[in-house]
N, C-alpha and C positions, 0 to 999 in steps of 0.2 A: 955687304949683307943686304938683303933686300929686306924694303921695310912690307909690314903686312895690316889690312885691319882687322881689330877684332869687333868681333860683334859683341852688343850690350843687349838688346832690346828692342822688339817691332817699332816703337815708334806710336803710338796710337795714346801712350801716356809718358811722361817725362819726368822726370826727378827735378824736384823744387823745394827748395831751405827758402823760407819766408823770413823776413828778419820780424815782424810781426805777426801773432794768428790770423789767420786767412781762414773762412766760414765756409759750410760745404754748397757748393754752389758759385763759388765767389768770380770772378771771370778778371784773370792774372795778363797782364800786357806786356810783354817782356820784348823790347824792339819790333819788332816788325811779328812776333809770334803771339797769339792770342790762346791762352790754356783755359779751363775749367775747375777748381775744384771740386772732386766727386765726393768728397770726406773732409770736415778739418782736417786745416796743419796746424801746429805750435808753433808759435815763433821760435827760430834756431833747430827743428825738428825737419827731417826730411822725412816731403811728401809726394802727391805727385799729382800734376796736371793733365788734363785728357786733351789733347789735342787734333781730336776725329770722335767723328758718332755726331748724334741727333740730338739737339737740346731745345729747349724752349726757354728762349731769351728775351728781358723786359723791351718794350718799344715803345714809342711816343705815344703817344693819343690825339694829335693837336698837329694840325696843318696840311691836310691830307696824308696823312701818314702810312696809308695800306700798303701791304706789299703782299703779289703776287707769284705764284711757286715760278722757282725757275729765279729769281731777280737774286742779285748779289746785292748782301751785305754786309755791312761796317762794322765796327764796334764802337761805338761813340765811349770815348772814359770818362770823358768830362761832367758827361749826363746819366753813364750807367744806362745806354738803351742800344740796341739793334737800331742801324738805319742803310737809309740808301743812299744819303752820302760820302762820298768817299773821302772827298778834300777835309783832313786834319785827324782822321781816320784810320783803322788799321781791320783789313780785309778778314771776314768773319767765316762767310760759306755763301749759301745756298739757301732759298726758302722753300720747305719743301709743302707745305700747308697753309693757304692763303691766309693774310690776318686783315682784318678789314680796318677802317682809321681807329675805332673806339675799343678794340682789341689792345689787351696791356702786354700782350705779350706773342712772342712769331715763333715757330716753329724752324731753326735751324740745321743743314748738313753743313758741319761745319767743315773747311777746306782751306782754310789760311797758309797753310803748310807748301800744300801742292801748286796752290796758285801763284806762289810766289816765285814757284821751283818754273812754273808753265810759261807765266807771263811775269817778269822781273819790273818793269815799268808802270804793273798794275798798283804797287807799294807806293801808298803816299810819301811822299818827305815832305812836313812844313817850310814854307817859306821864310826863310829865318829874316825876311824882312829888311830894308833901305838899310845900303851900307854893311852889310853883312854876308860870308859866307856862307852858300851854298853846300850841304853837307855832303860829302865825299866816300861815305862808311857803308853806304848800301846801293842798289839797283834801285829806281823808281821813278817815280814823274813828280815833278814840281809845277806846284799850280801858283804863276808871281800876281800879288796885287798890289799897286801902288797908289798914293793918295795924291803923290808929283812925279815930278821929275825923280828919278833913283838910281841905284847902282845895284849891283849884287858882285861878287867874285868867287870864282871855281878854282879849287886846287888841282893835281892830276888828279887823276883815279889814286885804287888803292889798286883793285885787282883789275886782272886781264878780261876783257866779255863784260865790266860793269854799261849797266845803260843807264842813263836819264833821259827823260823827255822833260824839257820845259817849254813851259808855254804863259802867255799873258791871261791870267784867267778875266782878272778886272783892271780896267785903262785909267788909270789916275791920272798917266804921265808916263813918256817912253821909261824903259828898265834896259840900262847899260851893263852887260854883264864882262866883267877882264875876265881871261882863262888864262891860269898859268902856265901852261901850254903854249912855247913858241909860236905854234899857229894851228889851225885845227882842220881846214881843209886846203894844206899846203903857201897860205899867205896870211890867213886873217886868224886874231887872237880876241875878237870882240865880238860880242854878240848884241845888237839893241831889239828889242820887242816896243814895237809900234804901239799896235791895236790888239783888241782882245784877240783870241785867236792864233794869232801868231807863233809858232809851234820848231822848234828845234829839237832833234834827238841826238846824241852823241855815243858814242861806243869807245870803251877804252883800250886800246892796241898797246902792243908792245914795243918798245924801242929801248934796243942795249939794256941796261938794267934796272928801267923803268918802265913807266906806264904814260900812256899820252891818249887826251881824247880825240876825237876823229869825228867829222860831220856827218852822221846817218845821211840823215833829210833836213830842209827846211821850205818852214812854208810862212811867209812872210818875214821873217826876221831880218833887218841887215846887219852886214856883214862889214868888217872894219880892220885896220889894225895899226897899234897904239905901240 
């Protein structure tokens, strides 16, 4: 029997059970997807998040902060602001009305959805930091900093077409990475980043009844195998 889908909904809002009340306005992060709400929710009450349209979003004031239409932005959670950092961030939209630095708040299209759908590598993943797993559950770029010498390790993929980019954003000390991938452009299964910059993409292919990464490109990285 053929399987078929059904349709629920455009998409432009999404059903969301808060396990707390969530205020109208409130801006929900749920992995890599950034909602709105337009209305309370109850805590244990289904409600629903807007995740497209035009909002106006709190934003720094403090460090040259302006942002100019056209620029892509963040959603900082930690701070509850719009920004134009990406690294530790989760991709917001579009500025469609310039905000100058002493402006508290930007005018966003918001596109979190689509961008993710367009450019899969655009979605930050944290650095889970020396001696630690690299996380394996989504498409996106990894920006590594290290204070020494470090390590990090890669699982396979999950799915077929997943991408990372990792790259060395800050040079404390080279970053050795194991992949547990027999080898990943046919001999080597290690990855070191030198200097800042230094930049690896991988794509994850299919073999027999898994998943294995594969070397995009690289651009300073060596290459090894352990």
């Amino acid at each position: 029997m053929a399987n078929y889908a059904k349709y629920v909904q455009d998409g432009e809002d999404i059903d969301y059970t808060p396990t707390a009340d969530v205020a109208a306005g409130a801006v929900v992060v749920q992995g890599d997807l950034v909602g709105v709400a337009k209305r309370p929710i109850a805590a244990n009450a289904l409600g629903a998040l807007s995740t497209e349209g035009v909002f106006d979003f709190p934003k720094a004031t403090t460090g040259g902060s302006g942002l100019s239409v056209g620029t892509t932005v963040y959603w900082d959670a930690t701070n509850s602001v719009a920004t134009a950092t990406s690294t530790g961030n989760k991709q917001l939209g579009k500025v469609v009305k310039t905000a100058a630095d002493a402006d508290t708040t930007v005018r966003v299209r918001m596109d979190s959805m689509a961008a993710a759908a367009s450019n899969p590598v655009a979605v930050n993943i944290a650095d889970p930091g020396n001696a630690q797993a690299i996380p394996v559950t989504a498409s996106g770029h990894v920006d590594i900093v290290t204070a020494a010498a470090e390590t990090r390790t890669l699982a396979v993929p999950t799915f077929a077409g997943q991408e990372l980019l990792i790259s060395m954003k800050t040079d404390g000390g080279d970053c050795v990475i194991t992949v547990a991938d027999p080898h990943i452009d046919g001999t080597n299964n290690t990855i070191t980043l030198n200097d800042a910059g230094d930049t690896v993409r991988l794509v994850a292919g299919v073999s027999g009844a898994g998943f294995v990464w594969r070397l995009s490109f690289n651009v300073g990285a060596a290459l090894s195998h352990v």
